[in-house]
Backbone bond lengths (Angstrom), bond angles and torsions (degrees), N, CA, C in turn:
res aa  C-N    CA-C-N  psi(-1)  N-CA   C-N-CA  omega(-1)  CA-C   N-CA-C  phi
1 X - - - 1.465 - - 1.531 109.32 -
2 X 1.151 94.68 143.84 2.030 99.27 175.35 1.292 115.91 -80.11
3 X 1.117 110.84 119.90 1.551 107.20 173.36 1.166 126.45 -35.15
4 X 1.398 121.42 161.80 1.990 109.56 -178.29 1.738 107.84 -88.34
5 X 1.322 94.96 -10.45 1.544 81.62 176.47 1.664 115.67 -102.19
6 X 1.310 120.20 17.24 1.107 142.17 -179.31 1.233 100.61 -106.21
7 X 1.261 136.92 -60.23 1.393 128.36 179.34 2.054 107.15 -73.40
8 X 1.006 117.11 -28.61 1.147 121.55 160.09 1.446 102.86 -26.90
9 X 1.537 112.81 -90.52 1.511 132.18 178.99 1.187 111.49 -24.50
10 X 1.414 106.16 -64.93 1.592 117.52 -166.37 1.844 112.50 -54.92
11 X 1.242 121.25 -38.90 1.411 130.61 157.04 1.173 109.82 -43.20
12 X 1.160 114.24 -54.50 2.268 114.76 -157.03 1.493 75.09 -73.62
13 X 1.430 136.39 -65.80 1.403 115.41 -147.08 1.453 89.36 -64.65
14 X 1.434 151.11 -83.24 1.314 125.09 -156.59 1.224 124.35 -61.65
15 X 1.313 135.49 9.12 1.329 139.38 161.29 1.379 112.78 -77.42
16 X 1.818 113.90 -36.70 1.348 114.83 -169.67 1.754 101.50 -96.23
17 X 1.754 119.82 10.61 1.036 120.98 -168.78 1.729 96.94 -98.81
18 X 1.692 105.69 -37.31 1.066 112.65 -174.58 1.755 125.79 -71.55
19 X 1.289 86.60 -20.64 2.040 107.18 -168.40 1.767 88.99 -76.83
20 X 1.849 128.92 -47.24 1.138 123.94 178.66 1.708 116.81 -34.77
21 X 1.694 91.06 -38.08 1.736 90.98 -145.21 1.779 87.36 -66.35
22 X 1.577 110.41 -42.88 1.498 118.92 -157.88 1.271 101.79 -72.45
23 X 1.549 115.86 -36.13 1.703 105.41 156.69 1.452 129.32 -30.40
24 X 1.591 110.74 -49.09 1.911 121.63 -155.31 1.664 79.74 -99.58
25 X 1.141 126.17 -28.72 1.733 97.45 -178.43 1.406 105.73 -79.68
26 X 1.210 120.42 -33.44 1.889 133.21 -171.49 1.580 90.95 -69.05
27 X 1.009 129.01 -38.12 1.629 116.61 -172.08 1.631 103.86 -99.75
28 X 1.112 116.10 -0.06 1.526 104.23 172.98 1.645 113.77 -94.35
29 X 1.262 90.19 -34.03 1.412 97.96 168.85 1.485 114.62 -57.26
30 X 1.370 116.32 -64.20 1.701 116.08 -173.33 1.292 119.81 -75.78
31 X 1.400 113.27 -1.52 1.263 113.44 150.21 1.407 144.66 -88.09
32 X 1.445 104.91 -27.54 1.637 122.40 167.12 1.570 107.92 -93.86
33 X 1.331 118.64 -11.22 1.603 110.43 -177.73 1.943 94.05 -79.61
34 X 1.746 118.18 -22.63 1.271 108.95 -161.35 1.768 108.12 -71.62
35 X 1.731 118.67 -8.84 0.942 107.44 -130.15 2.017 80.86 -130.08
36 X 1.802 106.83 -7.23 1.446 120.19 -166.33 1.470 128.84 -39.86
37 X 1.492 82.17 -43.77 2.001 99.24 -171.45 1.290 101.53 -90.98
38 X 1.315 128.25 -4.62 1.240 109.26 -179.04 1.785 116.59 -100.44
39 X 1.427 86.67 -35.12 1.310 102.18 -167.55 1.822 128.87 -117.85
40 X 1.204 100.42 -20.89 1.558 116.72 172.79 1.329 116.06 -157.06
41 X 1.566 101.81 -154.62 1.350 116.94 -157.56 1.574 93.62 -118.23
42 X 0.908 118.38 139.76 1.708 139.70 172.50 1.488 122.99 -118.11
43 X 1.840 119.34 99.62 1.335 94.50 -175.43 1.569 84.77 -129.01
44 X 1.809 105.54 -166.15 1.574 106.40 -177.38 1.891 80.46 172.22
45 X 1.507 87.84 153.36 1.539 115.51 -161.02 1.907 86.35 -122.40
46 X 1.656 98.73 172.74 1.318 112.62 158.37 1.716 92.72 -172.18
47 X 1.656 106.43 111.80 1.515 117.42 179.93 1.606 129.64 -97.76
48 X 0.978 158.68 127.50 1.529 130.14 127.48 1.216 113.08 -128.93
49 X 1.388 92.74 144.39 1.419 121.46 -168.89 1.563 95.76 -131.95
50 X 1.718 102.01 165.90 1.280 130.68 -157.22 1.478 95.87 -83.92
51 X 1.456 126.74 3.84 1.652 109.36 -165.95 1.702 103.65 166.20
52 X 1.215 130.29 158.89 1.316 137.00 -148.02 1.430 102.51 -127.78
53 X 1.589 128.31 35.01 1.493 114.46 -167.06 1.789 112.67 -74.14
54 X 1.180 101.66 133.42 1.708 123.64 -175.05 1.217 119.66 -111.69
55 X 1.486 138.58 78.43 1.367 149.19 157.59 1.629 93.24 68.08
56 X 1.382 119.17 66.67 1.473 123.40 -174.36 1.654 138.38 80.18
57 X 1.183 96.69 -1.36 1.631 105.57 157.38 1.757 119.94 -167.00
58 X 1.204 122.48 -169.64 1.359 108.70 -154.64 1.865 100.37 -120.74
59 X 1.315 95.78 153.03 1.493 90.60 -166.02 1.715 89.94 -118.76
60 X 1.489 128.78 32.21 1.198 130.89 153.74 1.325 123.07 -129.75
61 X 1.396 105.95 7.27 2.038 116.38 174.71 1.784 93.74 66.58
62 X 1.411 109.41 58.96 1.357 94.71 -171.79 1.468 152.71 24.95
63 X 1.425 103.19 59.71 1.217 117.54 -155.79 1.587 90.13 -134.68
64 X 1.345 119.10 167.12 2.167 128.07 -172.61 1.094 74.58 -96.43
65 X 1.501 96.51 151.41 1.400 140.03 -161.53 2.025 104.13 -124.07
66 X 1.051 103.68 176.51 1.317 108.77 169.07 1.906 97.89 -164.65
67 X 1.837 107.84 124.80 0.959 85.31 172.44 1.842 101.79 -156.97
68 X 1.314 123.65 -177.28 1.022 124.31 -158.59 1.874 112.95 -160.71
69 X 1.353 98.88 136.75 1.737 120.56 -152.57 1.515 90.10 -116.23
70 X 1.213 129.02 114.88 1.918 119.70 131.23 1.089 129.86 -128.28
71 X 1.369 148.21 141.24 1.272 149.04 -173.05 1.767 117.13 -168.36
72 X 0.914 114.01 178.98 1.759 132.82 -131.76 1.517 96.01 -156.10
73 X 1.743 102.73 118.66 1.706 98.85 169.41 1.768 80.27 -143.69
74 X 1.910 92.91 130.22 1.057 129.16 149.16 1.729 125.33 -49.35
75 X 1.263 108.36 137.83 1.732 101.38 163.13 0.695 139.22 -22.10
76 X 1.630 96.47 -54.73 1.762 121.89 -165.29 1.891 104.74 -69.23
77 X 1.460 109.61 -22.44 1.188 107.48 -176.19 1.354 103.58 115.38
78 X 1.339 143.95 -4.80 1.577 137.14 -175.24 1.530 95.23 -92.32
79 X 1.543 112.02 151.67 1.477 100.38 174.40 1.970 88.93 -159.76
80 X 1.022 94.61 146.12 1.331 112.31 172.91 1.306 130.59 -135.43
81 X 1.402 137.41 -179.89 1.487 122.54 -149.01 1.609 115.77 154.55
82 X 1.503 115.21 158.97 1.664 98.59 168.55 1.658 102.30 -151.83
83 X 1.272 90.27 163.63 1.799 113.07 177.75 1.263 149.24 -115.20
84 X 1.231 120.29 101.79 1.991 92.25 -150.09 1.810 84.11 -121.08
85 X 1.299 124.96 165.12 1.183 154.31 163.85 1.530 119.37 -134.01
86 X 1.437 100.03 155.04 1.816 94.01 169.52 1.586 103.09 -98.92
87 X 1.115 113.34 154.14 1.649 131.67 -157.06 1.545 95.22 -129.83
88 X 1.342 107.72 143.28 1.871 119.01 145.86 1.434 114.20 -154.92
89 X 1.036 93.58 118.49 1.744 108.72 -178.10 1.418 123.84 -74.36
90 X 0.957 94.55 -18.04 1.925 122.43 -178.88 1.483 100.72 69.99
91 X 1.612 122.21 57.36 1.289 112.33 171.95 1.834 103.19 -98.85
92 X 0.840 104.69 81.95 1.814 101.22 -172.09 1.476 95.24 -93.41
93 X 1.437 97.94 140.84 2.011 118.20 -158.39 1.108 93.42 100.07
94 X 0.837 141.29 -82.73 1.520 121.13 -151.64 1.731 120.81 -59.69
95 X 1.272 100.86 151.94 1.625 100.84 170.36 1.310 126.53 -88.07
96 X 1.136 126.28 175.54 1.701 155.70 -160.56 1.698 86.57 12.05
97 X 1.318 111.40 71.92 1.641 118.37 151.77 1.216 137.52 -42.38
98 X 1.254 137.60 135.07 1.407 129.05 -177.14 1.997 103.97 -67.66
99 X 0.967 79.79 147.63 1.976 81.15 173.76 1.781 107.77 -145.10
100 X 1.725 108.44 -16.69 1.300 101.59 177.16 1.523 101.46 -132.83
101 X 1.204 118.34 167.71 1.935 135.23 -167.41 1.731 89.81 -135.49
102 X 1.308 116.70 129.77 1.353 137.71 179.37 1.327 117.78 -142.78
103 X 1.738 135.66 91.37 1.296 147.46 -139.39 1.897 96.11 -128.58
104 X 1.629 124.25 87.14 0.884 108.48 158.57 1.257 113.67 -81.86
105 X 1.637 122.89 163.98 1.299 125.64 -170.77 1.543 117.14 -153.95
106 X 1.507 133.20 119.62 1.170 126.96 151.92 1.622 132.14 -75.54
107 X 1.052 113.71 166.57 1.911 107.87 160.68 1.577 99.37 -173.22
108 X 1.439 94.57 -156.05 1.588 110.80 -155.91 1.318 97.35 -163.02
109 X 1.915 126.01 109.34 0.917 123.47 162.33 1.233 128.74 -95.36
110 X 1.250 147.04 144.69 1.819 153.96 178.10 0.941 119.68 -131.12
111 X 2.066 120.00 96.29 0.999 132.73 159.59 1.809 119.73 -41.10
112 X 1.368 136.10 122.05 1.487 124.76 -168.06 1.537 95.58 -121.97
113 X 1.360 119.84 -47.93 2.052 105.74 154.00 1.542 83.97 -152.97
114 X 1.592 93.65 -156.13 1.196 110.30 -136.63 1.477 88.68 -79.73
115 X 1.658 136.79 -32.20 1.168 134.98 170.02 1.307 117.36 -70.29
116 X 1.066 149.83 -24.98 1.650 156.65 -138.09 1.693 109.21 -137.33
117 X 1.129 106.83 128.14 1.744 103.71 169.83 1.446 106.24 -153.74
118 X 1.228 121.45 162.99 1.724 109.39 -166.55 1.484 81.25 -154.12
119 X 1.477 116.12 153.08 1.517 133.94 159.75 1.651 122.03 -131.93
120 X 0.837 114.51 -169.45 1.510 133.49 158.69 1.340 129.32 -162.74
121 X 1.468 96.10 152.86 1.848 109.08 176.76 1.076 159.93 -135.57
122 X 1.154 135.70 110.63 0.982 125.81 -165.73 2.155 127.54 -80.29
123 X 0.703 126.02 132.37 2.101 119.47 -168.93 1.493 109.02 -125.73
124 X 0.788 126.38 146.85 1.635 124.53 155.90 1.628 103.43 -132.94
125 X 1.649 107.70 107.01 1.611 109.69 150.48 1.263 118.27 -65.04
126 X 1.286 111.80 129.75 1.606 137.40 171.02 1.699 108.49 -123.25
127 X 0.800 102.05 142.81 1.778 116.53 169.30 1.650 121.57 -144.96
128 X 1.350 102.31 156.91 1.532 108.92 -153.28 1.509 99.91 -80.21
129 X 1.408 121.06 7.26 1.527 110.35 -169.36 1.666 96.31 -152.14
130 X 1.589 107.17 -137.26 1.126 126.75 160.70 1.425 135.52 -125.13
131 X 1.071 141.67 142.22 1.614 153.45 -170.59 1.563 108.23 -90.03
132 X 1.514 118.19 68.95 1.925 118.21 168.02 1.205 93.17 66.12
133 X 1.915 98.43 48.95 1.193 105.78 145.03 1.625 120.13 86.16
134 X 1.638 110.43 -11.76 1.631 114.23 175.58 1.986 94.03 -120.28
135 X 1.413 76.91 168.32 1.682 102.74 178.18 1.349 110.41 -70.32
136 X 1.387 160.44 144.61 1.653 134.94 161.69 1.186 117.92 -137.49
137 X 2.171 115.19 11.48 0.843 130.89 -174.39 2.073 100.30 -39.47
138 X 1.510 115.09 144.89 1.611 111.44 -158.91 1.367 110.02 -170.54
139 X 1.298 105.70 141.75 1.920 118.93 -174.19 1.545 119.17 -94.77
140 X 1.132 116.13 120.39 1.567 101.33 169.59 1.837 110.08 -141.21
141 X 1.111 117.27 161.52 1.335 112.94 -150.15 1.920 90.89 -142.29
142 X 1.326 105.05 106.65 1.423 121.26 171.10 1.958 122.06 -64.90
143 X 1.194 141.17 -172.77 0.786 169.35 -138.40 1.666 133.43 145.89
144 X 1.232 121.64 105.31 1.705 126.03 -165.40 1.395 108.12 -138.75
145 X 1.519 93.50 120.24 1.676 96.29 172.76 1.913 105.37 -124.83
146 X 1.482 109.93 114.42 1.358 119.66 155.20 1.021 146.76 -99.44
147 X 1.387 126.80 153.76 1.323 135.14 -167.36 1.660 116.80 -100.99
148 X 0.921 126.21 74.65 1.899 119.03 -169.35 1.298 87.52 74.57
149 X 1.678 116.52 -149.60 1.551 136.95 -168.09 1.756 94.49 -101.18
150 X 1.299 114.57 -0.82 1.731 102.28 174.97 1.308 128.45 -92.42
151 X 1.131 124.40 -33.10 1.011 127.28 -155.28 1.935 113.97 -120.05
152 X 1.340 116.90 109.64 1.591 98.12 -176.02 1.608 106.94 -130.05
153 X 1.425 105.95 139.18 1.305 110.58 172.99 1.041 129.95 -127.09
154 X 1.712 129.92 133.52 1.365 110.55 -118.62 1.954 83.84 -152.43
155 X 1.517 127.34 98.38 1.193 136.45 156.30 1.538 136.47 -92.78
156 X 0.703 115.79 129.97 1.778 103.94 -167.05 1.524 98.67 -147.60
157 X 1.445 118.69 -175.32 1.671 130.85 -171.55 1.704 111.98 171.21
158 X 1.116 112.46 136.40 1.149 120.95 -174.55 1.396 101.63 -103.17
159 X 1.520 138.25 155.61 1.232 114.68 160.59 1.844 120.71 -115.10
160 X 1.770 92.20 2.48 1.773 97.50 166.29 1.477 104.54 -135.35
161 X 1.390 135.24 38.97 1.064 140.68 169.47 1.191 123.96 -9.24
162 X 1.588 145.01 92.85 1.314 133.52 175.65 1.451 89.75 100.81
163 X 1.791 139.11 11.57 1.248 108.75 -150.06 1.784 127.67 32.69
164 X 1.208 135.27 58.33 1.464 124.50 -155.86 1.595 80.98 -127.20
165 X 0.928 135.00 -35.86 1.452 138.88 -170.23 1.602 110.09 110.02
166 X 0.985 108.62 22.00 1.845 107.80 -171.33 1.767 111.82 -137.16
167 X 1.569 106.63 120.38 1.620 108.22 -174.95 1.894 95.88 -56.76
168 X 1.295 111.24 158.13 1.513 135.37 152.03 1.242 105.67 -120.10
169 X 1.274 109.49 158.16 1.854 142.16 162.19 1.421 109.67 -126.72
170 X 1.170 87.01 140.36 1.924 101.94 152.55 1.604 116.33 -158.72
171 X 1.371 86.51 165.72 1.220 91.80 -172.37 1.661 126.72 -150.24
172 X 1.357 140.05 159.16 1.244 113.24 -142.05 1.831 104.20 -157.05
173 X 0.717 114.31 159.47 1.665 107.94 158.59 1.818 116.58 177.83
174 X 1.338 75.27 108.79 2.133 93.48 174.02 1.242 121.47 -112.18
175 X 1.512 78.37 132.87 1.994 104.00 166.53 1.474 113.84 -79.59
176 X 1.526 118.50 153.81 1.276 126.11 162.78 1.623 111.77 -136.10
177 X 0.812 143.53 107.21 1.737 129.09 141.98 1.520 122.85 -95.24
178 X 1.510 98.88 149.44 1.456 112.09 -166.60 1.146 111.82 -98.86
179 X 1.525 151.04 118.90 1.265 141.16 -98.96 1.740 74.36 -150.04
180 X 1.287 130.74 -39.82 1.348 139.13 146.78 1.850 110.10 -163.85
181 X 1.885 79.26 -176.97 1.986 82.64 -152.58 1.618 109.67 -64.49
182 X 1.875 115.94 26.92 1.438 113.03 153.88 1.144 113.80 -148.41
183 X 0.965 86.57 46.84 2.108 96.74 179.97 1.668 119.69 -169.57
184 X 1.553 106.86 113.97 1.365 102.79 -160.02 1.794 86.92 -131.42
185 X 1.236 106.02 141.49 1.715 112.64 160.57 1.447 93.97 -111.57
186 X 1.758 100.45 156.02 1.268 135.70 -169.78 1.467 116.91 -137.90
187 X 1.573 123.40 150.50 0.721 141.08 135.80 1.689 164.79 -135.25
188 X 1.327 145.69 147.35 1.214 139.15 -135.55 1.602 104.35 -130.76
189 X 1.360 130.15 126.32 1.380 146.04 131.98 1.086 129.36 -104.54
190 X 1.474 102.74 121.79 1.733 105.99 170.14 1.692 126.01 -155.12
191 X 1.459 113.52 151.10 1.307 109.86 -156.44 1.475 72.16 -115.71
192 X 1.916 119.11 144.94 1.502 130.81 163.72 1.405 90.38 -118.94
193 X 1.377 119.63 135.57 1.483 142.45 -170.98 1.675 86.88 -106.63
194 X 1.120 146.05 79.03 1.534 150.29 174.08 1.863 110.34 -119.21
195 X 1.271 96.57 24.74 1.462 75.64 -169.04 1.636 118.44 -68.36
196 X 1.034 117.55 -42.54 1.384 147.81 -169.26 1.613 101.55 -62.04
197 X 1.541 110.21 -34.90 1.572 104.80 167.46 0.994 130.23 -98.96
198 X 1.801 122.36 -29.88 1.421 153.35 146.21 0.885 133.56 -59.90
199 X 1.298 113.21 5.35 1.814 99.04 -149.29 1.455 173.51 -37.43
200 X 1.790 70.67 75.21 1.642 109.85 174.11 1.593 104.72 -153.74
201 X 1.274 109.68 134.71 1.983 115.88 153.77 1.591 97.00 -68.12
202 X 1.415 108.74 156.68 1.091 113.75 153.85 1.740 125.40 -145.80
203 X 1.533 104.70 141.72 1.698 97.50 -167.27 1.298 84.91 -109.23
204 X 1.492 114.14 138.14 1.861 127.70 -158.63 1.928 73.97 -135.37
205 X 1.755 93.08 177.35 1.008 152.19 140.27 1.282 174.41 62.89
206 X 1.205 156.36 -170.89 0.997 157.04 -112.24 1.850 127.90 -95.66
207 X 1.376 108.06 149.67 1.754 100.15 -169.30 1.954 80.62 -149.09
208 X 1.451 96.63 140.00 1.622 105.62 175.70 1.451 115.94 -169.28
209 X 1.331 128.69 169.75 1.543 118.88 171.32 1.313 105.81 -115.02
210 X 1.631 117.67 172.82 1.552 86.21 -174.75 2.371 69.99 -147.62
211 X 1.341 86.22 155.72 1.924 81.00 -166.48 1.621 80.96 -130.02
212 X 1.577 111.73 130.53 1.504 118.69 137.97 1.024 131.70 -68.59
213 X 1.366 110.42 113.30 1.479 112.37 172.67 1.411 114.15 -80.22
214 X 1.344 127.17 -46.24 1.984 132.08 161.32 1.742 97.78 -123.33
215 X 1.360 90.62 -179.01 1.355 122.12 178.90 2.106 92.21 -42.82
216 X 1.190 109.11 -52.58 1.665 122.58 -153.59 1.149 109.06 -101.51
217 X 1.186 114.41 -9.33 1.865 120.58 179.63 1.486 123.60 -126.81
218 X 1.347 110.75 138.18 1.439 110.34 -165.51 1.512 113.32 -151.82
219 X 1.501 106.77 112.88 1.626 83.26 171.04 1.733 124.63 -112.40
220 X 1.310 105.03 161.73 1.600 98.54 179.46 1.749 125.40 -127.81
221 X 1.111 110.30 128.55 1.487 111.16 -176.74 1.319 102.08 -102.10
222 X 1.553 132.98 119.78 1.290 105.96 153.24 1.867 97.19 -158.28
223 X 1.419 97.68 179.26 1.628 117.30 -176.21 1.445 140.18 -100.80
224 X 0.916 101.10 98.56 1.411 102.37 -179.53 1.830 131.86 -80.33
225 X 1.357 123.65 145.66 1.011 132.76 158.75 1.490 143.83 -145.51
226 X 1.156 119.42 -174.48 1.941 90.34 -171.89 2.039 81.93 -176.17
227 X 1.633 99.72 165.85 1.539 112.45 172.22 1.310 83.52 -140.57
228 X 1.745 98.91 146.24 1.678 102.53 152.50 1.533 118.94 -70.67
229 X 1.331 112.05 107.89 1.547 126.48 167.34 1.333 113.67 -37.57
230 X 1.653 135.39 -55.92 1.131 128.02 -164.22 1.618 101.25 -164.68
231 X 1.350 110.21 175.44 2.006 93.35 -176.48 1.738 80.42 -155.98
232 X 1.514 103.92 142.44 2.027 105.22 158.69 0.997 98.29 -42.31
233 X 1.641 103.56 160.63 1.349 110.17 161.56 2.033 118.09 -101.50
234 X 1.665 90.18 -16.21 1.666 92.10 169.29 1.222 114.92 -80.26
235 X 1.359 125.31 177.25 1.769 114.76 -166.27 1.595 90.70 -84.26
236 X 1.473 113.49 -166.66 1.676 135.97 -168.98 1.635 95.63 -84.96
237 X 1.287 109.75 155.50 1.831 118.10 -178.09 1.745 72.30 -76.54
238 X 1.323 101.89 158.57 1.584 135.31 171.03 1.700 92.62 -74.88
239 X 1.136 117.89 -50.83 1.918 111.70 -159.44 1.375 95.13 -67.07
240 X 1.629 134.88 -30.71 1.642 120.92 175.55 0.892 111.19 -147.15
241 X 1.519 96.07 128.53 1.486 139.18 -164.34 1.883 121.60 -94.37
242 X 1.950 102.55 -5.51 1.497 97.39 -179.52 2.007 95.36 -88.69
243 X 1.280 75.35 122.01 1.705 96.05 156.64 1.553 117.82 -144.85
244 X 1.371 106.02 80.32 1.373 107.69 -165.42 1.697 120.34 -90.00
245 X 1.352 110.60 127.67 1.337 130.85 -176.67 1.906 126.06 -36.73
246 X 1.578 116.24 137.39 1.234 91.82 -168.35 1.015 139.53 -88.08
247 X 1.418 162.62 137.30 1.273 160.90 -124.21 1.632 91.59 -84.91
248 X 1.359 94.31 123.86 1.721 95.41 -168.13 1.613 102.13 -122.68
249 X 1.840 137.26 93.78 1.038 121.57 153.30 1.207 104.01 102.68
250 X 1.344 150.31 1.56 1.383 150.34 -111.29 1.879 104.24 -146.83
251 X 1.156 91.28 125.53 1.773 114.37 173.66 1.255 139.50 -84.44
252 X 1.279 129.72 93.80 1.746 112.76 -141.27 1.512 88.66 -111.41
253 X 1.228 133.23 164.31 1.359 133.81 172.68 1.461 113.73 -133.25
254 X 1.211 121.51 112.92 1.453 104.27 -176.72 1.874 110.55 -126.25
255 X 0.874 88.54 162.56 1.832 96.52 169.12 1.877 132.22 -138.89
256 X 1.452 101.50 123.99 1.683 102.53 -151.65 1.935 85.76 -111.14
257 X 1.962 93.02 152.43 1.085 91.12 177.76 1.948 94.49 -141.45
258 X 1.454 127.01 113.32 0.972 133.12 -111.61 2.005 67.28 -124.11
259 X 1.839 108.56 176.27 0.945 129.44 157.60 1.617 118.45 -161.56
């Protein structure tokens, strides 16, 4: 058993880990909202959904989530912003567990005409703990080229994924049509190149509708699925133990309340 003044500790630090995050979103906000009308765009999300699925498996052990989006785009096209969710990996035994996901992010968008626009990105995952027991705080840097509001294509790569010592890829591309001006179905393909950290690739995914209810509210039903693409053939390193299972068949429901 953990001592009480050990778990004591272990609380204040994720309490005082958690107050940071609401600090850097609370000050990003009142700092880019001061500057909105003049100079950019100001948006911000507030989500929960029934489950956390991530390019073929779930980064909450299928469990509701609660999570939250804000960010800031400049004229010029640069826009920045961050994302946090609560996470469970289902590493139970181990200590100071991750329980929250915190994704600040830069990029750079470029209108090319009136059909075509392309960006890039830059992310850093951070988490309030550890993942089976290691650190995996980690960089990965996107690439997106769209077509109007239909069409998105979506490449990215990490080059220390998981901190594990091994680059990942993925890669992605979704359809949308708008069925009318509050109701759009969607859809998702994507291959995650993780073997080397996961060990497994996985080709996922997803088809759903998503209905406006106002300007700020939206909900979405949709389905996910995925196969393991490929697996090592030597067993898993002993030091990490996440190899999480693939999202098999599964219905997530979520509801966003936008500003």
């Amino acid at each position: 058993m953990i001592p009480y003044c050990l778990r004591t500790k272990k609380i204040a630090l994720r309490l005082r880990w958690l107050s940071y995050q609401l600090l850097l979103l609370l000050s990003l906000y009142y700092s880019t909202n001061c500057f909105a009308e003049l100079n950019g765009k100001l948006g911000g999300s507030f989500t929960g959904a029934t489950d956390y699925i991530w390019r073929g498996y779930s980064k909450s052990d299928g469990k509701p989530v609660i999570q939250a989006n804000i960010d800031y785009e400049f004229k010029s096209g640069i826009y920045l912003g961050s994302f946090a969710s609560t996470v469970n990996f289902s590493d139970h035994g181990f200590e100071n567990r991750s329980t929250t996901e915190f994704r600040p992010y830069l990029g750079f968008a470029y209108q090319l005409s009136d059909d075509w626009r392309f960006n890039t990105a830059w992310t850093r995952y951070l988490y309030d703990g550890k993942i089976f027991g290691q650190v995996v705080d980690y960089n990965e840097f996107y690439f997106y080229s769209h077509f109007r509001d239909l069409l998105t294509v979506n490449l990215n790569f990490s080059e220390n994924s998981y901190q594990q010592n091994h680059v990942s890829f993925n890669s992605e591309i979704t359809g949308r049509y708008p069925i009318t001006d509050s109701i759009e179905i969607s859809s998702t393909l994507g291959y995650n190149n993780q073997r080397k950290i996961l060990y497994y690739d996985y080709l996922y995914w997803t088809s759903g509708i998503t209905v406006h209810l106002s300007r700020n509210i939206g909900i979405d039903v949709r389905y996910y699925g995925g196969v393991y693409a490929s697996t090592k053939k030597e067993e898993p390193l002993p030091h990490w133990q996440f190899h999480p299972h693939v999202v098999d068949n599964r219905i997530v429901f979520s509801m966003t309340v936008g500003f």
